[in-house]
C-alpha positions as CSV (number, residue, x, y, z in Angstrom):
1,X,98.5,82.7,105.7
2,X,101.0,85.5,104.9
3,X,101.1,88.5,107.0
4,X,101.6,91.7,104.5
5,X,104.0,94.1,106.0
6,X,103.1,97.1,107.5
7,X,104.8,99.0,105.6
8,X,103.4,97.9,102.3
9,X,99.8,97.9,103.7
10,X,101.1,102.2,104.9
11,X,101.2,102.8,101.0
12,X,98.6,100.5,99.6
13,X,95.2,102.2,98.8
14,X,91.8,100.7,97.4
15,X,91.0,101.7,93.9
16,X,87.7,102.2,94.3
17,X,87.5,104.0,97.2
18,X,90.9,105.4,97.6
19,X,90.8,104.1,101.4
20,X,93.8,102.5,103.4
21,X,93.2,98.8,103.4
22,X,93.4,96.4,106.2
23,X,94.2,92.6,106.3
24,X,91.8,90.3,107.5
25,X,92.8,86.5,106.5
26,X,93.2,86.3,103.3
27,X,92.1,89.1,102.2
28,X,92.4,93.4,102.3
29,X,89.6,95.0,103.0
30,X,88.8,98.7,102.2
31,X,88.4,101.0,105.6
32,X,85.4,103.6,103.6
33,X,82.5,101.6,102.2
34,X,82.1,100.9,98.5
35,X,78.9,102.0,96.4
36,X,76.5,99.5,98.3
37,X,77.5,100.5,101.4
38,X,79.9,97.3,102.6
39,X,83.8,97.6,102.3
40,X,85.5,96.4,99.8
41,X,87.2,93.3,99.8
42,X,90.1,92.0,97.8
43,X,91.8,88.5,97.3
44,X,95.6,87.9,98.4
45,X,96.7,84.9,95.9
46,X,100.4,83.3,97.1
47,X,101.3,86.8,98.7
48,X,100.0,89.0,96.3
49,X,97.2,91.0,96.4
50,X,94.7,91.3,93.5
51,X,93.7,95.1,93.8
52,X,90.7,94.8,90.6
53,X,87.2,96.3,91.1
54,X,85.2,93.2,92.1
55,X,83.7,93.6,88.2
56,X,86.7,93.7,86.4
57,X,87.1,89.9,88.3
58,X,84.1,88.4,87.2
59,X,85.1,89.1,83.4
């Protein structure tokens, strides 16, 4: 597991809530809740993170 730096994580926001973003594993993870309520949570695939709405994923 890759560690993102700090300093990339200082500018990163998520684009759906426009929160700072966190890593946990293998993952970033919004700090605000999304529309239902849980954060939002985004893949990291070989060191880069995949920063699509969870819908635009699934098509």
């Amino acid at each position: 597991m890759a560690k993102m730096s700090e300093q990339l994580l200082s500018v990163l926001r998520c684009p759906v809530t426009g929160s700072t973003l966190v890593q946990e594993g293998e993952e970033l993870v919004s700090t605000a809740p999304g529309a239902d309520g849980q954060p939002v949570r985004y893949s990291i695939d070989e060191g880069i993170a995949l920063l699509l709405r969870p819908e635009q994923l699934a098509g």
